[in-house]
C-alpha positions, 0 to 999 in steps of 0.5 A, spaced: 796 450 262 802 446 265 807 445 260 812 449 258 812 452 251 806 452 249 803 456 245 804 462 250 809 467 247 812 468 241 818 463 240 823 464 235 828 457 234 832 457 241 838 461 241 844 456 240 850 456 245 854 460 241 849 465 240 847 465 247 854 466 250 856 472 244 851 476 246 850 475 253 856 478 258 859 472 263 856 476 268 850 477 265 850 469 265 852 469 272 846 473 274 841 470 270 842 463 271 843 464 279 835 466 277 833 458 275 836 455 280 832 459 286 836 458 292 843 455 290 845 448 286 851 446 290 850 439 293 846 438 298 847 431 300 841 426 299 838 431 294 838 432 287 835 439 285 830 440 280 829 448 276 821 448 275 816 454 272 811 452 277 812 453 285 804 450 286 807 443 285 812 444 290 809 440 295 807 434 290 815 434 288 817 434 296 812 428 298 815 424 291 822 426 292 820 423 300 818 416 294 824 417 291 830 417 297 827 410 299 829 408 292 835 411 290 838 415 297 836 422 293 830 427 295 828 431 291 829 439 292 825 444 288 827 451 285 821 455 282 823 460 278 814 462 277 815 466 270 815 461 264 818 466 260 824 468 264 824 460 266 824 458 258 831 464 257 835 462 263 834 454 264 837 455 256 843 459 259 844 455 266 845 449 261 852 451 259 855 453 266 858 447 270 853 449 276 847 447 272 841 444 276 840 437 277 833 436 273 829 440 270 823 440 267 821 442 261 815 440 255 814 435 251 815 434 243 819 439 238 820 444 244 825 438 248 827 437 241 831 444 240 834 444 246 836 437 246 840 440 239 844 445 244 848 438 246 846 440 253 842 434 255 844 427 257 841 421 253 837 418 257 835 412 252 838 406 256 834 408 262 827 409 257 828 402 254 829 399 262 822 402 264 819 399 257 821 393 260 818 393 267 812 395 263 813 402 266 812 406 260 808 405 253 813 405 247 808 410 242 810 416 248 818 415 245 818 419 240 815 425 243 821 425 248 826 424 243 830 427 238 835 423 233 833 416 236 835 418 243 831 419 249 832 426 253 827 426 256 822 422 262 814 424 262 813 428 268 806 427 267 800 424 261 793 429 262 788 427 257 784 432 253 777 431 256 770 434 257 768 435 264 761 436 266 757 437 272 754 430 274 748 433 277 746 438 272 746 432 267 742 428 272 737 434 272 736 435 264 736 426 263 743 427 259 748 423 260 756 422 258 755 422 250 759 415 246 757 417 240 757 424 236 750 424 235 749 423 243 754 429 243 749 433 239 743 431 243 746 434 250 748 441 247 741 441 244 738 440 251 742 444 254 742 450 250 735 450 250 735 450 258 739 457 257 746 454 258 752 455 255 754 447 252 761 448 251 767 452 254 771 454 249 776 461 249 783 464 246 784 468 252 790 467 253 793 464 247 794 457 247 787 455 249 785 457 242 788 450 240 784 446 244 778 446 240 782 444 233 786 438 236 779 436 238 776 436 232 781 435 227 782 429 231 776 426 232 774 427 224 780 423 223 786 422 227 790 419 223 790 426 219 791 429 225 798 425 226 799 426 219 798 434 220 802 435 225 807 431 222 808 436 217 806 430 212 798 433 211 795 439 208 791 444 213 787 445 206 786 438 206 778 436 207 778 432 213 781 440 216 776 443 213 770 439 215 773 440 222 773 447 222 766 448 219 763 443 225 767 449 229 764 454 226 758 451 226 758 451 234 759 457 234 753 459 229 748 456 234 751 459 241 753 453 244 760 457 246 762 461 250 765 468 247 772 468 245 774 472 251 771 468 256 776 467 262 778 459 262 780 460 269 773 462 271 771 454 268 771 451 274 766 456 278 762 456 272 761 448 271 759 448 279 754 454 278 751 451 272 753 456 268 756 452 262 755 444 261 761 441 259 769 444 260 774 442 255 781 443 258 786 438 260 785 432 266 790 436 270 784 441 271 781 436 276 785 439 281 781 446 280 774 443 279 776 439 285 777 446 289 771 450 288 768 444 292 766 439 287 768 431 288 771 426 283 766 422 280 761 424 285 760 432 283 763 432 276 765 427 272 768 427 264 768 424 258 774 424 251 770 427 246 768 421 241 769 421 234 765 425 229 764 418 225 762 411 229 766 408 224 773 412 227 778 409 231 777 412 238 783 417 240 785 421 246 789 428 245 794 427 251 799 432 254 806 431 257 812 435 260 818 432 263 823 431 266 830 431 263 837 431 265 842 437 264 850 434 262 853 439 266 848 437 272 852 438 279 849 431 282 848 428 274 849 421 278 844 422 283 839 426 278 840 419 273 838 415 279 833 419 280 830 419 273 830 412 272 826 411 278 821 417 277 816 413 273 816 407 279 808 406 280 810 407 288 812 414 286 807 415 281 802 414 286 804 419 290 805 424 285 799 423 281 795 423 287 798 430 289 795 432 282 788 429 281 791 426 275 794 421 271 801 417 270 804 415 263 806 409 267 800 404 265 802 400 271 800 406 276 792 407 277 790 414 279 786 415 285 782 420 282 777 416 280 775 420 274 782 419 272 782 412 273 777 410 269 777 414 263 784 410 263 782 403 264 777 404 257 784 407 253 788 401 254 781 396 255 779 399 247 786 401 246 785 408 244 790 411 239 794 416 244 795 424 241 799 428 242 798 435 244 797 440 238 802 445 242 808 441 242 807 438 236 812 442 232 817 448 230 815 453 235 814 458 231 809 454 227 804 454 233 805 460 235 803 463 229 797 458 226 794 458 234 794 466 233 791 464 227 785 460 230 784 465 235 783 470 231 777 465 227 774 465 234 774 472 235 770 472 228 776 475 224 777 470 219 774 464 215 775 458 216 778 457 209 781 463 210 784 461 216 786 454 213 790 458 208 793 462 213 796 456 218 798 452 210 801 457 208 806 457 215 806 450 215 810 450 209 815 455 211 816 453 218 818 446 217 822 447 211 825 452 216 826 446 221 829 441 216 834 447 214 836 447 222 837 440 222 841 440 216 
């Protein structure tokens, strides 16, 4: 997983600035805000610093930045802090100081939303409504980088949720990419038969135990799906009941691999043949692509399609971001720089770094893949979800993907497991709503 805050750890609501600084000495502070910023905040003319949690996009930040200073006079200047965890606690903390980094990343959704509660980020909304303009970035990606109506947040990225495939295997079974759920069905009875495994699914992990849920849930019926995660729909309800006995169901007939199966391991095990189709976010192309397999030539990928013909197709999608702390060392260079970040010269060479796509519309991806499943989204006008894990209070996700990976393992029913995650549903979003009071 790329984005922070998924469903990896046990989040409890972000600690406030009061809290934070109450039980934290200053040199406490010092010590682990100089662990965000890498090597040093200070100024460096012509660049901008950006504190991250992944050092393998590095190089991919560097050649945008090289974008970036065309534009705006400012490169950006990487500082990777690797440990997702330690990056989550000291970003929070270096927030409140006065050497804050310039730009940070971090996730999408209810995650950005509790930290733009603290007041440390700045309001990015003229910059967003700008780029809607320019046709730069699609008005249905605002809410997941708002909070009370404003922006805080650029979208670093837009991965889709897809099922990768193994183009020469489905070549020798006479499978092709499914359009339609029966289709779908047909190429997991062929393959089972043939003694390989259909679909990756895993809890090792965590948060990949909620993939296959959103997928599901969604393609019963997205517009449960939004209501879902919206708090405004029951997990008892029948359209998520009907999708968890569909789960079940896969996992009855084996077309899944076991719970513990290791999702690293996918990308080897699709080359090999040992398993059909990968479920896991577009920005996995990047792996796949390493073990030696090209787009479009030795994998491709399809969007699961819905369960009923008549359901509107839809698309779970992912997003970190891009925000902009209020005490940023070089806050005027860092506003230039996130309003231009989106500019398809720059997402060019971004997204060409990462194999993957751009929430801009305007910016088609090389990776050929990527690049088509994109132009059918916007040709059929696909409905664009958001990602389970970033979709509400933390401590709501946390619990009911806990929840759904203890449904893989065999521990739970899938009533039983409905129950549970309603049952937290109602405490933590009336928790949320307490907080926001």
């Amino acid at each position: 997983m790329r984005s922070i805050g998924g469903a990896t750890h046990r989040s409890s609501h972000p600690l406030g600035r009061r809290s934070i600084l109450a039980g934290i000495g200053g040199g406490a502070v010092a010590s682990l805000a100089g662990c965000a910023r890498g090597d040093s905040t200070a100024v460096k003319p012509g660049t901008t610093s950006l504190a991250n949690d992944n050092a393998t996009w590095d190089q991919g930040y560097v050649a945008a930045g090289r974008e970036l200073k065309k534009l705006t006079g400012y490169a950006l200047r990487p500082l990777s802090n690797p440990n997702p965890t330690s990056y989550r606690q000291v970003t929070q903390i270096s927030l409140q100081t006065t050497k804050a980094t310039d730009m940070i990343k971090w996730a999408s959704g209810y995650f950005l939303k509790s930290l733009a509660r603290t007041g440390e980020l700045s309001d990015l909304s003229s910059i967003w409504a700008d780029c809607e303009r320019k046709g730069w970035v699609t008005p249905q990606t605002r809410e997941s980088m708002s909070y009370r109506g404003s922006v805080y947040g650029m979208p670093l990225y837009e991965s889709y949720y897809v099922l990768f495939y193994n183009t020469a295997l489905f070549r020798q079974h006479g499978l092709k990419a499914p359009d339609t759920w029966d289709e779908l069905l047909h190429n997991a009875e062929v393959l089972k038969k043939a003694g390989v495994v259909p679909f990756v699914a895993t809890q090792t992990g965590n948060w990949p135990a909620y993939e296959w849920f959103q997928e599901l849930v969604s393609k019963v019926d997205p517009e449960f799906y939004a209501e879902l995660i919206s708090g405004k729909a029951q997990y008892t309800d029948p359209q998520a009941q009907k999708a968890l006995q569909i789960w079940q169901d896969f996992m009855d007939r084996g077309w899944m691999t076991p719970a513990d199966f290791d999702q690293n391991n996918g990308p080897a095990a699709l080359k090999t043949g040992k398993v059909g189709m990968f479920l896991h976010g577009s920005w996995q192309s990047q792996g796949i692509a390493a073990t030696g397999m090209k787009p479009g030539v030795d994998f491709d990928a399809f969007v699961m399609p819905p369960v009923e013909r008549t359901t509107r197709r839809s698309v779970i999608t992912e997003s970190g971001v891009l925000a902009v702390p209020r005490k940023a060392v070089s806050h005027e260079a860092a506003m230039a720089n996130a309003a231009h970040w989106l500019d398809p010269r720059v997402q060019r060479v971004w997204t060409d770094f990462l194999q993957d796509a751009s929430a801009n519309p305007l910016s088609r991806p090389g990776n050929p893949v990527m690049a088509g499943l994109k132009d059918r989204a916007l040709k059929e006008r696909w409905t664009l979800l958001p990602r389970y894990g970033e979709s509400g209070p933390p401590n709501l996700v946390q619990g009911n993907t806990d929840d759904l990976g203890s449904f893989m393992t065999g521990a739970a029913s899938p009533r039983a497991t409905l129950r549970s995650m309603a049952g937290r549903a109602s405490k933590e979003w009336a928790a949320w709503e307490r907080d926001e009071a």
